[in-house]
N, C-alpha and C positions, 0 to 999 in steps of 0.2 A: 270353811270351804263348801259345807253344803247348803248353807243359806244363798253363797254367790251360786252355786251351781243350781239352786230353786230358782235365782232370778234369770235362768237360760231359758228356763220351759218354754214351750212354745215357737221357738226362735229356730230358724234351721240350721242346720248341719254346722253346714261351712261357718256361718256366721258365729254360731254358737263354739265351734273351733276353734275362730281368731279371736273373739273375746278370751277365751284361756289365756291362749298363747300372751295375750295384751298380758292378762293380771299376773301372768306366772316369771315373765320377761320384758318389764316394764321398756327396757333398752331395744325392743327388737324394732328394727326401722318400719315406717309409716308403710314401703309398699307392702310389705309380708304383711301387714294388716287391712287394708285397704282394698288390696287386688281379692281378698275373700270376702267382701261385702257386698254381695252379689244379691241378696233379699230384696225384692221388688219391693215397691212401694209407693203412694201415691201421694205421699207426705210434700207440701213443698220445703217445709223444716228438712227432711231427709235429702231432699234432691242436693238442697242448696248445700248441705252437709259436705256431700258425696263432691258437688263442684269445690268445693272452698278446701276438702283435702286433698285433689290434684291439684289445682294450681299451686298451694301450698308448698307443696311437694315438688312438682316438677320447677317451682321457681324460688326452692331452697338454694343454698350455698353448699349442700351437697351436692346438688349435682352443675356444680360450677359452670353454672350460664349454659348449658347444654352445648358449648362450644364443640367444633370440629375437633377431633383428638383430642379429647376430654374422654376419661373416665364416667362422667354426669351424662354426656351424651349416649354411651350403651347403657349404661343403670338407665334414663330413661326409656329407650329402645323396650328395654324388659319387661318394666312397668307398664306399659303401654299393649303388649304383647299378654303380658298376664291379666289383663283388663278384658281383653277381646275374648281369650279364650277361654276366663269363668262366664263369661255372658253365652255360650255356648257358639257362639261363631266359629267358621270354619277358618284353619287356622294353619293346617299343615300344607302349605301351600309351593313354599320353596327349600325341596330336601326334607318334608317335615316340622318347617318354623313357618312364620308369617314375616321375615327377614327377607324382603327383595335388597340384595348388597351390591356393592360397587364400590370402588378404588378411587379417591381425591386426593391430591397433590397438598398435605398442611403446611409445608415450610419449606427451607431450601439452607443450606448451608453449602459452606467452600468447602471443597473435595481435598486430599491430602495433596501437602505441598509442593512433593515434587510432581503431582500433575496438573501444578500453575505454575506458567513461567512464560517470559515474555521477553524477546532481544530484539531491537532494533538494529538490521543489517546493510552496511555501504562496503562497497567494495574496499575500501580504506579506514574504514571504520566498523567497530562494533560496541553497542550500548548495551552491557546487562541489566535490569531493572531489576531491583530487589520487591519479593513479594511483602504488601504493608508497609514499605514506604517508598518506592518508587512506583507502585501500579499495586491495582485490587481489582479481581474478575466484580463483577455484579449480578446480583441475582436476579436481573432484569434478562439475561444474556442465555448462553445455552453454554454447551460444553462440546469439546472437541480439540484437536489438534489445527494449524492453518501456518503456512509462510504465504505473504502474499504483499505484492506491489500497496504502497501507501499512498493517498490520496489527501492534503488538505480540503476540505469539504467547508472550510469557513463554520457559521454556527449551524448548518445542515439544516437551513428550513427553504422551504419552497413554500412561495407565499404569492399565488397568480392573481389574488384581490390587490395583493402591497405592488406589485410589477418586481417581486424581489423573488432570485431563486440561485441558492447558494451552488446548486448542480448543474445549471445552466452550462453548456462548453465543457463539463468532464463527464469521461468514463470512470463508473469506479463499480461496475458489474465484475465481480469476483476481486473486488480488491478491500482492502483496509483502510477506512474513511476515518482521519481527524476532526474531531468534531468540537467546537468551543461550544462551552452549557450558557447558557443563557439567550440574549439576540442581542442585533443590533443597537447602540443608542441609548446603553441603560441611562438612566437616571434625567432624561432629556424628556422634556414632557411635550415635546413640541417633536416629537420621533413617530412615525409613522406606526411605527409597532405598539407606541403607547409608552413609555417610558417612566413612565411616575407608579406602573403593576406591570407582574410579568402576563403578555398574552397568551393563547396556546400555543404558537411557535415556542415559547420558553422549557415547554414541559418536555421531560426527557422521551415517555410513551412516542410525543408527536414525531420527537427526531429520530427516533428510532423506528419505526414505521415508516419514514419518512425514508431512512437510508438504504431497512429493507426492500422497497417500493423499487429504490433504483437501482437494486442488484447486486449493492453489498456486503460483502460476505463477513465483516469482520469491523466492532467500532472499539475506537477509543475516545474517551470523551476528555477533556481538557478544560480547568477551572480557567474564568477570563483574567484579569489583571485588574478589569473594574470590578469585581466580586470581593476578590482578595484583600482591595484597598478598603473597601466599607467593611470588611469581618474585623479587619486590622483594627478599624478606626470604631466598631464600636465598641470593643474589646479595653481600649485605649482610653473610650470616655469612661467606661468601666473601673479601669485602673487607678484612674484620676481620680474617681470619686472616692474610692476608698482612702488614697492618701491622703486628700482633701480633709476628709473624715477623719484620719487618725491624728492627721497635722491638729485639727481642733480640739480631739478628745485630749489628745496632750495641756494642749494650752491652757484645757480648761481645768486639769489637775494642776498644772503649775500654781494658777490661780488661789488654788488649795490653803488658806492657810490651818496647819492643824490637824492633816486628813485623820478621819479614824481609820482604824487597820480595818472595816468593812468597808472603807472608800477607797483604799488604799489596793486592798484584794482586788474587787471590781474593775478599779482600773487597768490591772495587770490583765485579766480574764479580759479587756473592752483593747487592749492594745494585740493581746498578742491571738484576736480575732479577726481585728483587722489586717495583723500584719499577714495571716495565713489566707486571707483573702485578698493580699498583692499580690504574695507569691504564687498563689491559682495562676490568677490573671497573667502575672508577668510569665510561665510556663506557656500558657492558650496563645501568647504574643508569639512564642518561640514555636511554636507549633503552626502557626497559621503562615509563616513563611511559607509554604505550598503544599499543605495536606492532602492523602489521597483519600477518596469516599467511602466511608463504612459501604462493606457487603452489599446491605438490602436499600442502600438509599437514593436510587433507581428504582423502588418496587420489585416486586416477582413478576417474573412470567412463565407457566407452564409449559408451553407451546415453542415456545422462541428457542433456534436453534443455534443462532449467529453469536459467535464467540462477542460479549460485551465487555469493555475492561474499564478502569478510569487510570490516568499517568499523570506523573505530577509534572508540572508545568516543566520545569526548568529541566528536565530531561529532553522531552518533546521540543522545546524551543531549539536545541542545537539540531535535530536533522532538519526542523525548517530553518533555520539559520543557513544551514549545509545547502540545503537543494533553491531555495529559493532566494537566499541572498537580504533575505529581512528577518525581524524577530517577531515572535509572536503578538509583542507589544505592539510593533507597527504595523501588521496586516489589522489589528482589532482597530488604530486610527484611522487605518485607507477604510476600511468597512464603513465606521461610525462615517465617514466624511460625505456618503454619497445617499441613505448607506446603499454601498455599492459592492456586490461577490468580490473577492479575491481568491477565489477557488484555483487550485492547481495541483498537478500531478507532482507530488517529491519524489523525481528522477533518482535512480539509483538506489533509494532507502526500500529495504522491506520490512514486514514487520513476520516476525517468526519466534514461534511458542504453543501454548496450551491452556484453554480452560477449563476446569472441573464442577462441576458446579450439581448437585447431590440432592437429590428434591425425596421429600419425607411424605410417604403414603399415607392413608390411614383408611381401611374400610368400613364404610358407612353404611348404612341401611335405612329402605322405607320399611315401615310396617303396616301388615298389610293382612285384610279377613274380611270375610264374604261371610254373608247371609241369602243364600240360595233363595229363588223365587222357587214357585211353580204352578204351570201352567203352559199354555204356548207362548207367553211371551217374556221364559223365564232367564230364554237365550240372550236378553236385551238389557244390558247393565246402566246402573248409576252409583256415580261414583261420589261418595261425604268426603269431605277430605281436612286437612292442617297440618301443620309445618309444626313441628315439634323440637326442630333445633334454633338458638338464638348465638350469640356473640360469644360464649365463653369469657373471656376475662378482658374483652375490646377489642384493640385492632385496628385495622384500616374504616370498618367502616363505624365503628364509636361515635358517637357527636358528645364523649367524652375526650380530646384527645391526649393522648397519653398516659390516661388511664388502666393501670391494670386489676382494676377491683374485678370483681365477678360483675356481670350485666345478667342478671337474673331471670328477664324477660318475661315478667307475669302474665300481662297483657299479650308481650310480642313473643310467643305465643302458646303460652301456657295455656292463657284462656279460651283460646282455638280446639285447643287437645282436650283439654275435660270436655270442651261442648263436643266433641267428638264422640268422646266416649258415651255421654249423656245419652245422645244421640241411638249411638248404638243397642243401649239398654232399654232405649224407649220399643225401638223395632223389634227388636228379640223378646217382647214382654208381647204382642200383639197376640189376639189368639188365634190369626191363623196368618198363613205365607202371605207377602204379597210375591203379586204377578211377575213382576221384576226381579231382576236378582241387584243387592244393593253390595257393594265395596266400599270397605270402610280403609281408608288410609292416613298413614301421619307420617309427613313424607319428611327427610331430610335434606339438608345443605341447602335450604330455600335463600336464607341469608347469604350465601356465597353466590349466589345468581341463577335459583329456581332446580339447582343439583337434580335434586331429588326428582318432580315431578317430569324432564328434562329427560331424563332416565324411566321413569316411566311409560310415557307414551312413546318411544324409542323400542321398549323389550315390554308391551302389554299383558295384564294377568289373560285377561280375553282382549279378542281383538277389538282395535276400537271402532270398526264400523260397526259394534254392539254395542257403543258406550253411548247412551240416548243424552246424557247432562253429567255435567260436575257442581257440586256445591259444595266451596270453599268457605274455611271461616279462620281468618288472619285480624289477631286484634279484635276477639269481641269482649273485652274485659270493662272496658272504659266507657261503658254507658251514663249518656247523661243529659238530661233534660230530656228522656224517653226518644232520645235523635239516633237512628239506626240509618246506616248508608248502604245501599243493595245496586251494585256494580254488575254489569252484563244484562240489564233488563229487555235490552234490544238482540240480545242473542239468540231469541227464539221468537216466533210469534205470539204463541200463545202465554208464554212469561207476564206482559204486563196485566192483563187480566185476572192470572191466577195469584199476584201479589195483591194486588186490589180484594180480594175476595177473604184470600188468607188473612191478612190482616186487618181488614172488617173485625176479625175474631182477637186478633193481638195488639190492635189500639198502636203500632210506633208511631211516630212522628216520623216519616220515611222520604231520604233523598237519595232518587235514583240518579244512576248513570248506566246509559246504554252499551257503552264500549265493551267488550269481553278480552280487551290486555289491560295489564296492568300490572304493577310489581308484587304479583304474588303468583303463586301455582295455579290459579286460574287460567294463566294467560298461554303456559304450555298445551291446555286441552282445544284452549279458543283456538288458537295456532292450527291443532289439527281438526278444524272444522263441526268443531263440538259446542252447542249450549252452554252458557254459564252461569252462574250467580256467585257472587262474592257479597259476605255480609263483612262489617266493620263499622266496628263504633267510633271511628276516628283519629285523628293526630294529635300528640299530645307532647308537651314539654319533653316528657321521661323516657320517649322514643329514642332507643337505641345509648342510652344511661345507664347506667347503674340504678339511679333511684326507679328506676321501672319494677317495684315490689308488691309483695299481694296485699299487703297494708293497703293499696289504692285501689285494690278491683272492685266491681260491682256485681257482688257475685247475683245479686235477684237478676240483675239485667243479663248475665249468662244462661241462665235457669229460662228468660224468657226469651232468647236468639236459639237458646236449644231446643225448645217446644218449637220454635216456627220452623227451623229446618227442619224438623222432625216431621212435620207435619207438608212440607213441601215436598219431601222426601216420598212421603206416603202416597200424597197426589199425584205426582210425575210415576210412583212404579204402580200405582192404579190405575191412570189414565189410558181411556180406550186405543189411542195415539201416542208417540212418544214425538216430545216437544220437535216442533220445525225450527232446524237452523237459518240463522240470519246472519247477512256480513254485514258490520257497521260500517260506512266507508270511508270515515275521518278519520279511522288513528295508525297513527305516525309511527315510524320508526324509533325504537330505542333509541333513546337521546345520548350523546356527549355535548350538547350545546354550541352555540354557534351557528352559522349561517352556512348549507348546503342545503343540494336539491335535496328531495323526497326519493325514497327507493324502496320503500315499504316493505322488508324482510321483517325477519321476527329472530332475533338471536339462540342459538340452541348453547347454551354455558357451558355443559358437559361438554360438548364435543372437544374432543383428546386429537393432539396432532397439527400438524401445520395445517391452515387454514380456516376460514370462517364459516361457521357449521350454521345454518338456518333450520330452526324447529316449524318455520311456514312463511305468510308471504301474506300481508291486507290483500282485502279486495280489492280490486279496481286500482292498483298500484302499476308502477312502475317495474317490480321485480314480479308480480303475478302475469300480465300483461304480456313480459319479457319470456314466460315460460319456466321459470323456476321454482321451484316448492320445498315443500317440511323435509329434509334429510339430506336435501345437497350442501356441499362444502365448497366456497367461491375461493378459487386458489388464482383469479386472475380479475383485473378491474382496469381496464383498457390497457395501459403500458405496465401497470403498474402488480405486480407479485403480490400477494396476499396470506400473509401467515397469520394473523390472528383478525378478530374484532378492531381494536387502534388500527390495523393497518388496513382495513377496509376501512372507517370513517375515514382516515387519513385520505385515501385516492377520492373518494367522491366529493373530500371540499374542490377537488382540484378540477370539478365541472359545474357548468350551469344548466338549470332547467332547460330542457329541450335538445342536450346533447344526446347524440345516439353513443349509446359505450358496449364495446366488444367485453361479456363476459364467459368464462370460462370457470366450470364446476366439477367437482368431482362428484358421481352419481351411480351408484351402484359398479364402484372400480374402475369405471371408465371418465376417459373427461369428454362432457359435453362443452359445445361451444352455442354460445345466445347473445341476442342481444338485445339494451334496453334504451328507453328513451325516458330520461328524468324529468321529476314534474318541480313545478316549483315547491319551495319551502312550502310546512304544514307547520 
């Protein structure tokens, strides 16, 4: 013991601390050692060290993909937090932590049973629906009580490019729309709609925005008859094949002459596989007679208040039998024939019940530490920043699907956060203030749609007409062939000159791009009129994978994006001037794909509640133009009601550039009334 403790001398406090603690308690986890290795130094062995045991760490399997509601997810929060605050940053910022928090919606599950229930009401008639196998609410839907007048709605799409609009001729503004899942013409490839893939008209989001739009209070969705017969039918070739199969493996023992008792076993273990494999089959057959929809297979939706349900056909079919005198089988023929609405009101039928539907919180946090300027222009911030949470164990948006491994995120974005911290130890090691005061942030729920940052500039540590720039770093793990990509260069004036200079000294190989949005926490500062830069070393296979592990980082090439921010960092809170903002005027509205005018908002993902919350508005747009900005919420879009994001894309395919359109926002409690003139696609 005193030989190892001759080999501390020298070494500091802390440091010399957690070395014990290491040799005393081999088992004690990597951040209780790591968040103490606070000894400067100018080693690039050491630097790279220091990178290569965060992302290590932060893209273990303990802490399981840093997913939302993950345990991994606060363990990192911590580590991250104990990082800041040995480096001597200021840190007690909210309540005493560096924890700016906030509340996300992780899951949704069905509420207890007796508060789902669902009766189809005639004067002469009443249909109880059993819950799970006559109807299932959907976690696409909201919760509430409703009795309300029924409407067949046909497959509820309004489609003004096809000349097809299943609402055309009905009211169904505070009623309960029927709705068949799919469209028109399946499987006809000569179908307007496209029949050989489903279009967007097929997806549920579209029909259900589509029914909110037109003042729906309540849907029920109903599987077609052509769905049903192809589940049937490839279930069937299914089945075939196995007996096919076992018909052979027979034949081929028969054949047998002599079998040994290991040909003999085998076979027994090869029949009675197969045969447990018809009877799957032949069960799924007895089942697909008209199944109703798992829970979540509609997706979730936060926001959406309208009771959603799914009813299994052959229920459904007698009140339209009842009111309209056909079955559901021959209004889906009258349709396919034209295809032509057969929309109508089911006279006398109500629908009357309740759905539950129970959404699972979970509070998150940015974290967040200041290194104070000083001087007079110490009032004037910049903000370093990374997204410190990934997928957790996959999900919706996995390009694994189905997958439930951990998604580790080494690159996406492990490799962000160490250069952060990097970062941070670079500045705090300077030997005197700079002028600026610099904010170090590693924001959360970037992956569920920019959460964290979203929430940021919404509730500011200072305000942000003191925030002079943001530099983001999303994905700098994956360097290669010395190719660095630096995003927002047009957002300031003075940006492309000070890249050019800076990197005279850092040798990349560098491809710019002007725009300041994009799919990272950049894009919420760009939004409110702020500078940016985004570094990223690129797209890669193991993007949004599991195999995204630290076995593939580049840690030198982290070591060298964290010198250059570091070093841009320095320039921007030196600079006699703080950078002049510039509006890019090409970029486009957050995509769902497909053909509509341009409207140039900028989505705010947080925003909680009915309607569509904007975080800003392009330059020279049609929603900027119109008078709208960062923190209004559009709860109207001509005719058309607006609860979420889907249900604004949805009304604006339904114009073309150059329509003038009546909008209506919520804006500091009040609603304003504006209006815009769309431009063509971008």
């Amino acid at each position: 013991m005193k030989q190892f403790d001759r080999s501390l001398m020298g070494l500091g406090n802390s440091l010399r601390l957690a070395l014990v603690l290491a040799f005393l308690w081999p088992g004690l986890a990597p951040t209780a050692v790591a968040v103490e290795t606070t000894v400067a130094t100018s080693s690039l062995e050491a630097i790279e060290q220091r990178l290569a045991d965060s992302v290590r760490y932060l893209s273990s399997d303990e802490l399981e993909g840093r997913g939302i509601g993950t345990a991994g997810l606060d363990e990192a929060a911590e580590y991250i937090a104990r990082q800041f605050k040995a480096l001597g940053l200021k840190t007690d910022l909210y309540d005493g932590t560096p924890f700016q928090s906030f509340e996300v919606t992780t899951s949704a599950k069905l509420g207890p049973k007796k508060q789902n229930h669902l009766r189809l009401v005639h004067d002469e008639e009443t249909i109880d629906l059993k819950l799970g196998a006559d109807f299932r609410p959907l976690a696409a839907g909201g919760s509430g009580a409703f009795d309300l007048p029924l409407v067949f709605a046909g497959y509820g799409i309004t489609a003004k490019d096809l000349e097809y609009d299943d609402y055309a001729g009905i009211d169904v503004k505070g009623k309960a729309v029927v709705i068949l899942r799919h469209e028109p013409q399946q499987n006809n490839p000569h179908s307007v709609f496209d029949g050989t893939k489903p279009s967007q008209h097929a997806l549920f989001r579209r029909k259900i925005s589509n029914a909110f739009e037109h003042g729906a209070a309540a849907i029920i969705f109903v599987t077609t008859e052509t769905d049903l017969q192809s589940q049937r039918e490839q279930v069937e070739k299914r089945w075939q094949v196995e007996v096919d199969d076992l018909a052979k493996a027979h034949a081929e023992f028969q054949d047998m002459q002599d079998p040994t008792p290991d040909q003999i076993a085998a076979y027994r273990v090869e029949i009675n596989r197969r045969a447990r494999q018809i009877d799957k089959f032949a069960q799924q057959l007895d089942q697909l007679s008209d199944p109703v929809l798992e829970f979540e297979r509609a997706g979730q939706s936060d926001g959406r208040t309208i009771p959603i349900v799914h009813a299994r056909r052959g229920v459904v079919d007698k009140l339209v039998q009842s009111a309209l005198g056909k079955s559901l089988a021959e209004l889906e023929r009258q349709i396919d024939q034209g295809p032509q609405p057969a929309s109508a009101a089911l006279t006398g039928w109500t629908a009357q019940g309740e759905t539950a539907i129970e959404r699972e919180r979970a509070e998150i946090k940015n974290v967040v530490a200041v290194l104070e300027g000083e001087g007079p222009k110490s009032d004037e911030v910049i903000v370093v920043a990374a997204h410190y949470d990934h997928l957790g164990y996959g999900g919706e948006a996995s390009r694994s699907p189905g997958s439930t491994e951990i998604h580790n995120g080494a690159d996406d974005n492990s490799s962000g956060t160490a250069a952060l911290i990097e970062i941070a130890r670079n500045l705090t090691a300077l030997d005197k203030k700079l002028p600026r005061t610099v904010i170090f942030i590693a924001f959360t729920g970037e992956e569920r749609g920019l959460l964290g940052s979203d929430y940021y500039v919404s509730n500011p540590l200072f305000p942000l007409e003191q925030t002079v720039a943001m530099l983001n770093m999303d994905m700098v793990g994956r360097l290669e062939d010395n190719k660095l990509i630096i995003n927002g260069t047009g957002t300031a004036e003075e940006f492309d000159a000070l890249i050019k200079r800076l990197n005279a000294q850092h040798a990349f190989k560098l491809t710019k791009g002007e725009d300041g949005f994009g799919p990272s926490d950049h894009a919420s500062f760009y939004a409110r009129k702020i500078p940016v830069l985004h570094f990223f070393t690129g797209a890669h296979e193991d993007y949004h994978r599991p195999s995204d592990v630290f076995e593939k980082i580049n840690v030198p090439g982290i070591r060298r994006i964290a010198a250059m921010v570091a070093d841009f960092t320095t320039e921007i809170a030196s600079a006699e001037t703080a950078p002049t903002y510039q509006e890019i005027q090409r970029t486009a509205v957050a995509g769902r794909g497909g053909s509509r005018p341009y409207f140039g908002s900028i989505p705010n993902f947080s925003q909680e509640g009915e309607g569509y919350g904007i975080s800003g508005v392009a330059g020279d747009s049609p929603a900027g133009r119109g008078g709208l900005k960062g923190g209004d919420v559009i709860i109207q879009f001509g005719e058309s009601r607006i609860g979420n994001l889907e249900d604004f894309d949805s009304a604006l395919r339904k114009f073309e550039a150059g329509d003038k359109v009546p909008v209506v926002v919520r804006r500091d409690g009040e609603q304003v009334k504006l209006e815009v003139t769309l431009d063509p696609p971008r």
